[in-house]
PQR file of N, CA, C, O and H, with PARSE charges and radii, in Angstrom:
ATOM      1  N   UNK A   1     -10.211  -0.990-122.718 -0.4000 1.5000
ATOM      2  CA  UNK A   1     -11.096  -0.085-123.428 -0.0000 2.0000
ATOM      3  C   UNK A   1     -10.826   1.372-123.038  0.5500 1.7000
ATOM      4  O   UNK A   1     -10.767   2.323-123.817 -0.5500 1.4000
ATOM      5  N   UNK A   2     -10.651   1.399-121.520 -0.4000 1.5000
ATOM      6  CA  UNK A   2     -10.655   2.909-121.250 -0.0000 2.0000
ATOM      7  C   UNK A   2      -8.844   3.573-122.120  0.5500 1.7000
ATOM      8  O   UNK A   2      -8.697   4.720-122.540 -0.5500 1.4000
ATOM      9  H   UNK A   2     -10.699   0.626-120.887  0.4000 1.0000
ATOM     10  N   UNK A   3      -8.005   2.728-122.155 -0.4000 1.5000
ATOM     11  CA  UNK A   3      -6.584   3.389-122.949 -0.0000 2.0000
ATOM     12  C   UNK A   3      -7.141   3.479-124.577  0.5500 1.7000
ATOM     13  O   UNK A   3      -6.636   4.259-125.384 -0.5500 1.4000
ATOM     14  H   UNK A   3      -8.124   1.796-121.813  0.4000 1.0000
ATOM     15  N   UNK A   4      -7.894   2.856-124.805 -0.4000 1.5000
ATOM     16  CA  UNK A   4      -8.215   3.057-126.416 -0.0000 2.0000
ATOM     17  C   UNK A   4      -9.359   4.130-126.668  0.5500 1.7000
ATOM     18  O   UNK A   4      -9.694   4.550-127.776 -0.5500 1.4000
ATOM     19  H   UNK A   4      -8.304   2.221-124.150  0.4000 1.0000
ATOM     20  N   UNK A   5      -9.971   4.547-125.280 -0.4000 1.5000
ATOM     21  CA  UNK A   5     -10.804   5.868-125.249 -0.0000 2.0000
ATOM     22  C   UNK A   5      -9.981   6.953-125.021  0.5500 1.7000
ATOM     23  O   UNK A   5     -10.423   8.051-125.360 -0.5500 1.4000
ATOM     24  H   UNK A   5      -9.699   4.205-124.380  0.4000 1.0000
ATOM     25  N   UNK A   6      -8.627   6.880-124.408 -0.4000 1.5000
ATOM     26  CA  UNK A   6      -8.007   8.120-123.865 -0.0000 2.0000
ATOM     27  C   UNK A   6      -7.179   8.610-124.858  0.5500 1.7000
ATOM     28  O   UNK A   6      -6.920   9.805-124.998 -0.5500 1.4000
ATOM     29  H   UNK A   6      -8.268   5.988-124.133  0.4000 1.0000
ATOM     30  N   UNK A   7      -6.476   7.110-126.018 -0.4000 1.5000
ATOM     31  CA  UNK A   7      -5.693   7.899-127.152 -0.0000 2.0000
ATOM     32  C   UNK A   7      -6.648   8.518-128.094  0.5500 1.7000
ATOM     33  O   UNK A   7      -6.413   9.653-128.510 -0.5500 1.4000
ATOM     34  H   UNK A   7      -6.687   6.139-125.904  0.4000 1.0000
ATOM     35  N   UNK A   8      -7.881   7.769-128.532 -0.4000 1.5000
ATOM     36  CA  UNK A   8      -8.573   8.525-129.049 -0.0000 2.0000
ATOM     37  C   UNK A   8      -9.010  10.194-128.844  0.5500 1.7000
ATOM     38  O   UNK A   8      -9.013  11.105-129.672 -0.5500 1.4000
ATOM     39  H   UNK A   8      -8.072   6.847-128.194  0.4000 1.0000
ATOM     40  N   UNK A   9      -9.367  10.190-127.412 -0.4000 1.5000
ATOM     41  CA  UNK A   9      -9.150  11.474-126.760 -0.0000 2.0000
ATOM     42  C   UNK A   9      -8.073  12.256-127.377  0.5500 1.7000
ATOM     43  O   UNK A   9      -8.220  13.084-128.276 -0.5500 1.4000
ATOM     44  H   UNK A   9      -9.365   9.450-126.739  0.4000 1.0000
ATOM     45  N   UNK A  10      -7.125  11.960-126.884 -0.4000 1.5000
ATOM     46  CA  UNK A  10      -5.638  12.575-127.415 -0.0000 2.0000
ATOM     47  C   UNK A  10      -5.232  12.773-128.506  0.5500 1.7000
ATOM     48  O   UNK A  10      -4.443  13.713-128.599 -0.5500 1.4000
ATOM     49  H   UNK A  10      -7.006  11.287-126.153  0.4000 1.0000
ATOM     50  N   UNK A  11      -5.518  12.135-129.567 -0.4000 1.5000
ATOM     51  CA  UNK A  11      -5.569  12.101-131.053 -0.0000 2.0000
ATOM     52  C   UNK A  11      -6.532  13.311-131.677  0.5500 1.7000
ATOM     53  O   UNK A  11      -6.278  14.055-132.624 -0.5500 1.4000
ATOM     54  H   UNK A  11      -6.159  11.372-129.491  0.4000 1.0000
ATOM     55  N   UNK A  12      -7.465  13.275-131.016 -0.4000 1.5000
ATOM     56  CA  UNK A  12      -8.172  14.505-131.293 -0.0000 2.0000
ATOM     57  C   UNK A  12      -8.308  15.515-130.948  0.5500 1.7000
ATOM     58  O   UNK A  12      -8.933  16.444-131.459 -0.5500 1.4000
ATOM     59  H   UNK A  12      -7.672  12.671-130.246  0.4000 1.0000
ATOM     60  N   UNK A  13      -7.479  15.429-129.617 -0.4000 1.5000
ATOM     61  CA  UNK A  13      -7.167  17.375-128.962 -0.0000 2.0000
ATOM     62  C   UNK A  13      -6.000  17.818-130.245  0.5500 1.7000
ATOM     63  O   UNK A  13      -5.890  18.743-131.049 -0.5500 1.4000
ATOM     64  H   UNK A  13      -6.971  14.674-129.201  0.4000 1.0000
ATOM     65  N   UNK A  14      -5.295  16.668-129.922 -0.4000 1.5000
ATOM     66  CA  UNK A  14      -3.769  16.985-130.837 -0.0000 2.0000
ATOM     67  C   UNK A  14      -4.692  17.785-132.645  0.5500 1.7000
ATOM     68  O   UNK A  14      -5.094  18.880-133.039 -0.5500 1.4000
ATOM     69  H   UNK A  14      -5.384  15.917-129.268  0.4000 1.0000
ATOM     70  N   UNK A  15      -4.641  17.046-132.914 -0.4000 1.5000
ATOM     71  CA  UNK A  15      -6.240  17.109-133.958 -0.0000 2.0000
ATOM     72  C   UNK A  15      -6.803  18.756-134.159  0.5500 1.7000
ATOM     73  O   UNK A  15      -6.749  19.515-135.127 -0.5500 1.4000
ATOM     74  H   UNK A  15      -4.314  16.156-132.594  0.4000 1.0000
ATOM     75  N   UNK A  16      -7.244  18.881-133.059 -0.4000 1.5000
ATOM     76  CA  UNK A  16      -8.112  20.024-132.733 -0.0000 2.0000
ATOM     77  C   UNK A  16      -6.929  21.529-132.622  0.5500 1.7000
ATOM     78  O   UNK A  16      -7.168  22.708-132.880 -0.5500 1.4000
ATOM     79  H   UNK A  16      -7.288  18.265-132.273  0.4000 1.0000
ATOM     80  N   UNK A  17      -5.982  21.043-132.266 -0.4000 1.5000
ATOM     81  CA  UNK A  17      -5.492  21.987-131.978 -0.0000 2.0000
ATOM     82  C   UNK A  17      -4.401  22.531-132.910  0.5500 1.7000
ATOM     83  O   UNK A  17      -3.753  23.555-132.693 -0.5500 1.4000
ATOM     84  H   UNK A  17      -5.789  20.085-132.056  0.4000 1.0000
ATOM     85  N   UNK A  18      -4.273  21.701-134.002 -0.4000 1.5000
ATOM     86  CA  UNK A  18      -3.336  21.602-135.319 -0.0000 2.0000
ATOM     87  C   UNK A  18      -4.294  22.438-136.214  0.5500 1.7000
ATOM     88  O   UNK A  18      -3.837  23.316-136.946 -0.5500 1.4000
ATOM     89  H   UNK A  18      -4.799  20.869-134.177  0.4000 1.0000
ATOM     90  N   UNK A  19      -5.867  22.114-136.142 -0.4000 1.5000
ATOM     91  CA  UNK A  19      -6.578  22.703-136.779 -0.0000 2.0000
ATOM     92  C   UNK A  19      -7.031  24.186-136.563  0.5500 1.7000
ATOM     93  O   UNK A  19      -7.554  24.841-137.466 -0.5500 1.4000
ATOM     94  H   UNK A  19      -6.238  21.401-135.547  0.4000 1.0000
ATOM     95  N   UNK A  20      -6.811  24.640-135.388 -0.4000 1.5000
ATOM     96  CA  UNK A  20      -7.024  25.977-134.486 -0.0000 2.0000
ATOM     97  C   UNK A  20      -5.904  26.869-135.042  0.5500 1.7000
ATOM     98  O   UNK A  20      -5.960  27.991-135.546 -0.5500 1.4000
ATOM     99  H   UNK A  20      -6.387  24.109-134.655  0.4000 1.0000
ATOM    100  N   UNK A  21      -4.566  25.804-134.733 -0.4000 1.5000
ATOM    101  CA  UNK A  21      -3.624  27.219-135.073 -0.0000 2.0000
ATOM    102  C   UNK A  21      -3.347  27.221-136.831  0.5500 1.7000
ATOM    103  O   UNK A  21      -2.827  28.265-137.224 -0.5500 1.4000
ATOM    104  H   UNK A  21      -4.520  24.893-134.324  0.4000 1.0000
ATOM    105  N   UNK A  22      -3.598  26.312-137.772 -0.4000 1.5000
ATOM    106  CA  UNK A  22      -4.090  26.519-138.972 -0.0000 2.0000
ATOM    107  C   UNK A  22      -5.243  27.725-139.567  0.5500 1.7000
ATOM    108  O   UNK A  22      -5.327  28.337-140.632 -0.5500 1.4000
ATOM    109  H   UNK A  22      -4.021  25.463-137.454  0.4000 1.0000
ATOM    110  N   UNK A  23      -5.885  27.718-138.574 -0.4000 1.5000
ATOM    111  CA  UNK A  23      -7.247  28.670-138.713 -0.0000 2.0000
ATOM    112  C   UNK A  23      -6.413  30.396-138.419  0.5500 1.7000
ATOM    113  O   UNK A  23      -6.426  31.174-139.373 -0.5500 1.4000
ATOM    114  H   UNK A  23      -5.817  27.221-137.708  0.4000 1.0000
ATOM    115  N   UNK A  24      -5.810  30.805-137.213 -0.4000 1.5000
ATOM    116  CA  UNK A  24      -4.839  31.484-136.793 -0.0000 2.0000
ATOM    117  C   UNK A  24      -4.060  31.710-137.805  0.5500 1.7000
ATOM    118  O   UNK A  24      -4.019  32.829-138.317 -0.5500 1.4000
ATOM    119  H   UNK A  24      -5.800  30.173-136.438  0.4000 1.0000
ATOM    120  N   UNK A  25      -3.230  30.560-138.309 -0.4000 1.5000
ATOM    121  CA  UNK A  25      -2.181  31.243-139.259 -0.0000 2.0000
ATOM    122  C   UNK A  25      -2.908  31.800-140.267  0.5500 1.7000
ATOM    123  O   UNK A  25      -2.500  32.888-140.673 -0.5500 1.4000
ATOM    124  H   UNK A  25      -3.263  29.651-137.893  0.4000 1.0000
ATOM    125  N   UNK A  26      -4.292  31.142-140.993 -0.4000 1.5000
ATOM    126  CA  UNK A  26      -4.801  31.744-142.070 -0.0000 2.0000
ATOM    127  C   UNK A  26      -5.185  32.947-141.746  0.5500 1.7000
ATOM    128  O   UNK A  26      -5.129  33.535-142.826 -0.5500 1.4000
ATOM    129  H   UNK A  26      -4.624  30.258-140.663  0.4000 1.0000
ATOM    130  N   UNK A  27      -5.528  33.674-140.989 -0.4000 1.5000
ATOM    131  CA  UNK A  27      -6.089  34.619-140.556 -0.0000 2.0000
ATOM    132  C   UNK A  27      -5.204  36.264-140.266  0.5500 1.7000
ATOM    133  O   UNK A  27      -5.479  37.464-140.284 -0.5500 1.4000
ATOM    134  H   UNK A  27      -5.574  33.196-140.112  0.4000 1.0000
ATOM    135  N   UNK A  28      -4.236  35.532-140.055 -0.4000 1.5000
ATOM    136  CA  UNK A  28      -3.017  36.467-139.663 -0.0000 2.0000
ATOM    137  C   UNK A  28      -2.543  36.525-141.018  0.5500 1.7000
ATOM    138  O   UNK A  28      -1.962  37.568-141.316 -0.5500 1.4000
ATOM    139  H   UNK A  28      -4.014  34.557-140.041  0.4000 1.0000
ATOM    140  N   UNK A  29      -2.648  35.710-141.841 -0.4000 1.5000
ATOM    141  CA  UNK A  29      -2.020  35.879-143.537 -0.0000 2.0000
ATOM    142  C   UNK A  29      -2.926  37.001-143.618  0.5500 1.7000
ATOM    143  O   UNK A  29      -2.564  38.160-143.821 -0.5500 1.4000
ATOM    144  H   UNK A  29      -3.121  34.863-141.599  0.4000 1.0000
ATOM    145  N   UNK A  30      -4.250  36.571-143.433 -0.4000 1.5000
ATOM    146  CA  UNK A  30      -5.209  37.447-144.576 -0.0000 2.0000
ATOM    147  C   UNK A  30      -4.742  38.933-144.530  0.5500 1.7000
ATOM    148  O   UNK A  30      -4.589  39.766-145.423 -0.5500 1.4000
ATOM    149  H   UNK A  30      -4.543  35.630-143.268  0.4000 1.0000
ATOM    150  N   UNK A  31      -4.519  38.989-142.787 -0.4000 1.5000
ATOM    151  CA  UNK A  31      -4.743  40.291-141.997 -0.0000 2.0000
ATOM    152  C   UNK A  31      -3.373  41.097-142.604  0.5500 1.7000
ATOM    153  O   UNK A  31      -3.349  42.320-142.738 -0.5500 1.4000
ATOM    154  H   UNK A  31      -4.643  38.313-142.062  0.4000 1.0000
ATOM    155  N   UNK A  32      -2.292  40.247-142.930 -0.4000 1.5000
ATOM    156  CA  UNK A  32      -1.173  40.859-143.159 -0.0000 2.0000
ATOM    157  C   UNK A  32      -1.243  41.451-144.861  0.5500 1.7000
ATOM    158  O   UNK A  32      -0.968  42.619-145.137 -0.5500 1.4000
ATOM    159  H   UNK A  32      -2.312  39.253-142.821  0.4000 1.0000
ATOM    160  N   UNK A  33      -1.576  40.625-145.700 -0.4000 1.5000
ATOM    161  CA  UNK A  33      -1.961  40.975-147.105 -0.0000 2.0000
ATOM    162  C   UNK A  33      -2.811  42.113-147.238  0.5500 1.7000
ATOM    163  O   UNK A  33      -2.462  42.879-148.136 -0.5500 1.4000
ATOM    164  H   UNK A  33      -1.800  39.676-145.476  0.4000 1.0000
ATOM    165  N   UNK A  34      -4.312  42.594-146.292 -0.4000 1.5000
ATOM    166  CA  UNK A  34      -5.144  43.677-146.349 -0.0000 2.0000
ATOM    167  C   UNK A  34      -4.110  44.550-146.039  0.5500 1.7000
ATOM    168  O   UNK A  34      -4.141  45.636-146.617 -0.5500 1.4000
ATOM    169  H   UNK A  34      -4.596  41.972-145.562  0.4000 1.0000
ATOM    170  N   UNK A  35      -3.118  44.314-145.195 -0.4000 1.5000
ATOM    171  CA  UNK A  35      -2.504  45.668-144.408 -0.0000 2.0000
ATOM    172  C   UNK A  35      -1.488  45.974-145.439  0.5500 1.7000
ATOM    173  O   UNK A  35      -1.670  47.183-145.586 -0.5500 1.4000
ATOM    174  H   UNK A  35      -3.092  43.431-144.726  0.4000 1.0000
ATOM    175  N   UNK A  36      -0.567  45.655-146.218 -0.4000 1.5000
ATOM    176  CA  UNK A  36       0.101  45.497-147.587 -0.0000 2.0000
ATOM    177  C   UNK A  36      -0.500  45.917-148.197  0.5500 1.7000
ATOM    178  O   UNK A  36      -0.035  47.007-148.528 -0.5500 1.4000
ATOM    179  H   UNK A  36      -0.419  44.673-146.099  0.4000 1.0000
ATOM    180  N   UNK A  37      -1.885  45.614-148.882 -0.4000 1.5000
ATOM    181  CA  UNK A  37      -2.408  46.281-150.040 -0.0000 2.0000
ATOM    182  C   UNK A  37      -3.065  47.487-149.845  0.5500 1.7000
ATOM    183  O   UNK A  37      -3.255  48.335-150.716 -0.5500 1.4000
ATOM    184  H   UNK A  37      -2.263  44.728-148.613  0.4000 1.0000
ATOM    185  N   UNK A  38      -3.397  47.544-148.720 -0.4000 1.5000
ATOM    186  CA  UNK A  38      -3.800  49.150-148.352 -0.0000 2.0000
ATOM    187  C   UNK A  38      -2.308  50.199-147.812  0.5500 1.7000
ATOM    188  O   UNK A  38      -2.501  51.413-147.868 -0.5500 1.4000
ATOM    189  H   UNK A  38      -3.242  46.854-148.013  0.4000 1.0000
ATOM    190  N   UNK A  39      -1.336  49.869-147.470 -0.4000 1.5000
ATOM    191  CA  UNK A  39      -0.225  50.241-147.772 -0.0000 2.0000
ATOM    192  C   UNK A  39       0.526  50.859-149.355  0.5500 1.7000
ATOM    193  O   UNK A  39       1.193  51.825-149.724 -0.5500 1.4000
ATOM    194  H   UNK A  39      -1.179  48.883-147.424  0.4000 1.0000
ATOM    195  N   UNK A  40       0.134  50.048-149.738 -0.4000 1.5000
ATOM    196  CA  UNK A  40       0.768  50.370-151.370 -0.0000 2.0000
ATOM    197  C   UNK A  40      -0.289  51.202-151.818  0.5500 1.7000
ATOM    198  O   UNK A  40      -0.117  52.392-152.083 -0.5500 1.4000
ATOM    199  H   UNK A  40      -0.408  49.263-149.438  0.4000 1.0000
ATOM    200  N   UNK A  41      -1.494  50.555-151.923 -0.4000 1.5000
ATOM    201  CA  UNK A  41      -2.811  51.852-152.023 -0.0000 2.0000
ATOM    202  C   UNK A  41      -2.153  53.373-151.425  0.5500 1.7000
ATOM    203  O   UNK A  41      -1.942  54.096-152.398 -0.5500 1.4000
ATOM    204  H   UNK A  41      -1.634  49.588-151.708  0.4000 1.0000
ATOM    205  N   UNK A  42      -1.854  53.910-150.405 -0.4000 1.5000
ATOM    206  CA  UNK A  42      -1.822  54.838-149.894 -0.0000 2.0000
ATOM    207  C   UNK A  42      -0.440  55.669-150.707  0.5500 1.7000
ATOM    208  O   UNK A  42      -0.528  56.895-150.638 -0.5500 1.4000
ATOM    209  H   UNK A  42      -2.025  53.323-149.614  0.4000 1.0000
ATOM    210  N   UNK A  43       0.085  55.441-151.023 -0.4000 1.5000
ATOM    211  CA  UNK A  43       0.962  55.448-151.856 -0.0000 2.0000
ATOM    212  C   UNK A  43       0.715  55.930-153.149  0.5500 1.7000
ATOM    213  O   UNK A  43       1.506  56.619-153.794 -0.5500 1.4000
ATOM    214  H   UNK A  43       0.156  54.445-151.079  0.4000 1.0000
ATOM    215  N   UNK A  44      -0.196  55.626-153.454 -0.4000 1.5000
ATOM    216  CA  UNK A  44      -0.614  56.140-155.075 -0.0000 2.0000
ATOM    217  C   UNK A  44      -1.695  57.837-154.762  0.5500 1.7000
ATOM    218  O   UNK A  44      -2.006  58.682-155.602 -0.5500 1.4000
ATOM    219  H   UNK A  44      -0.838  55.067-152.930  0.4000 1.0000
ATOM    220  N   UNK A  45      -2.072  57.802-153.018 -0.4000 1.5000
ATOM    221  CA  UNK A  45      -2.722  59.189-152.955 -0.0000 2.0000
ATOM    222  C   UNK A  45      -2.245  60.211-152.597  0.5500 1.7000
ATOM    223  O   UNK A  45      -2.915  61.243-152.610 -0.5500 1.4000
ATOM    224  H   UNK A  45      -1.819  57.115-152.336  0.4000 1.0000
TER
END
């Protein structure tokens, strides 16, 4: 029981942490697109 508690464990850090740097990459997109469109914005003043 306790090895079928520990992969579970493990399955879900792995899990957790696929989902973290998913969150990260989205975030760093967003951040890069605002910085682009206010770039090209500046451009037209």
């Amino acid at each position: 029981m306790g090895q079928l508690v520990d992969a579970d464990m493990n399955a879900e850090s792995t899990r957790l942490q696929a989902l973290q740097t998913q969150q990260q990459l989205g975030i760093q997109a967003l951040t890069i697109a605002n910085s682009n469109s206010q770039n090209i914005l500046s451009l037209f003043r």
